[in-house]
C-alpha positions as CSV (number, residue, x, y, z in Angstrom):
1,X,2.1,16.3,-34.0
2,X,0.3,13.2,-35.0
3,X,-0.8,10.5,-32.5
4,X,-0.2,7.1,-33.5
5,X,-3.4,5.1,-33.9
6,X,-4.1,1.4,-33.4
7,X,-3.0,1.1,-36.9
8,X,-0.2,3.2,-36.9
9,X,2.3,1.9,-33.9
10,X,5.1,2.8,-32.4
11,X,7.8,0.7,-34.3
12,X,10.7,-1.0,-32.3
13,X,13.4,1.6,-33.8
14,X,11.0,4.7,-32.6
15,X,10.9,2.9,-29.2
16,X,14.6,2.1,-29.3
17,X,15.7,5.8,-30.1
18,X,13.5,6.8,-27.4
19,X,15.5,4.6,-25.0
20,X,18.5,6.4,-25.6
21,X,17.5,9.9,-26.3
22,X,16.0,9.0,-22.0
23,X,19.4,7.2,-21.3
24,X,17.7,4.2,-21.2
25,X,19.3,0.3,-21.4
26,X,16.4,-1.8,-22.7
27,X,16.5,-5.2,-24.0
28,X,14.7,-6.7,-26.9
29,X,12.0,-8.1,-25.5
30,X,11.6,-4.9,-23.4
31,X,11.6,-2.8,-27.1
32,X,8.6,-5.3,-27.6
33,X,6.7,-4.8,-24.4
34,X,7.1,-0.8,-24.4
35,X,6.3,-0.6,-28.0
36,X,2.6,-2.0,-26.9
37,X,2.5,-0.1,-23.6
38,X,3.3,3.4,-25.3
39,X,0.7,3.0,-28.5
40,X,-2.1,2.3,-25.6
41,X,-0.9,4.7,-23.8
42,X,-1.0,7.1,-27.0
43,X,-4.3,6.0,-27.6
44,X,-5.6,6.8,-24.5
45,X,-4.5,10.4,-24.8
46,X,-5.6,10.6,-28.9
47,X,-9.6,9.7,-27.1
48,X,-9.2,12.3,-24.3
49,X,-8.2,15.0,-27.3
50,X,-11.2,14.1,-29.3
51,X,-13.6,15.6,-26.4
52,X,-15.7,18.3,-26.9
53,X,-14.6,20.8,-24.4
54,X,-16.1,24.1,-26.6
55,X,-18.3,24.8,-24.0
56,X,-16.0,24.4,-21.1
57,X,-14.6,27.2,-19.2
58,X,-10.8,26.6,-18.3
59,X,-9.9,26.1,-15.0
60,X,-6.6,26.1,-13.1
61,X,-8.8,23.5,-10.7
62,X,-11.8,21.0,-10.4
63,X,-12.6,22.7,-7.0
64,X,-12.5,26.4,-5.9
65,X,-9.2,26.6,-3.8
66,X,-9.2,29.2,-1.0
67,X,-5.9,30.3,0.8
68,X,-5.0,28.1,3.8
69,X,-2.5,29.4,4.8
70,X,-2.9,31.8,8.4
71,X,-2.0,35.2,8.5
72,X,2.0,36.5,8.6
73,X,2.4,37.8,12.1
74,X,5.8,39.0,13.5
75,X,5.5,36.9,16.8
76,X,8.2,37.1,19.6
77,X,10.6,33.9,18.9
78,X,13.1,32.0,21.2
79,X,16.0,34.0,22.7
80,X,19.3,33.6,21.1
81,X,21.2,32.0,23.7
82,X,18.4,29.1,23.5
83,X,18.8,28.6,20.0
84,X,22.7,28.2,20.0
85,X,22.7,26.1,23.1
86,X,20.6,24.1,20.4
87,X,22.6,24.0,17.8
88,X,26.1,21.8,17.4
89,X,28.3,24.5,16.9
90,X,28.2,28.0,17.3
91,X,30.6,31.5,16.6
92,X,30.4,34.6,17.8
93,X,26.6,34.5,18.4
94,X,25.6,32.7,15.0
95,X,25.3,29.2,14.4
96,X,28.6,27.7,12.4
97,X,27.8,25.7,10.0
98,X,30.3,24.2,7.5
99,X,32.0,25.9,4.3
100,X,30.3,24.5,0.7
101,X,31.7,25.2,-2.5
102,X,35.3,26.0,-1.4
103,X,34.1,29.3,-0.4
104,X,36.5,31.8,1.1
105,X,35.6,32.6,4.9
């Protein structure tokens, strides 16, 4: 696919089918100022694709990343009756919540 140059901008139809393939009401002057915004914004990405990354290992990130998260340790947790007396209704020793979806009980 072909990035669109200086020269070679995005043209008020391209930016106008655009609009609607996103759902998109636009006016005409907005078809004018998104036009200008998109090309620089395509030209901006056509000079990042013209580095020479040969040499450059990829990466999934610009810094190592170690785990932070602690270990997974079963832990005693709050008794039962403490955490219905918590919630704002309860059944038969489980908290009721309300039926979704139309979903048979």
């Amino acid at each position: 696919m072909s990035t669109p140059s200086r020269k070679d901008r995005l043209t008020r139809d391209e930016v106008a089918h655009l609009a609607h393939l996103s759902r998109l009401a636009v006016t005409d002057e907005e078809l004018d100022l998104f036009a200008g915004q998109l090309g620089a914004v395509l030209d901006a990405v056509a000079q990042v694709g013209k580095a020479d990354v040969a040499d450059v290992p990829p990466t999934t990130h610009a810094v190592p990343m170690t785990n932070v998260f602690r270990e997974d340790v079963a832990r005693p947790s709050l008794p039962r009756d403490v955490v219905l007396a918590g919630a704002p209704a309860a059944e038969d020793g489980r908290i009721r919540v309300p039926r979704i979806l139309g979903e048979e009980a």
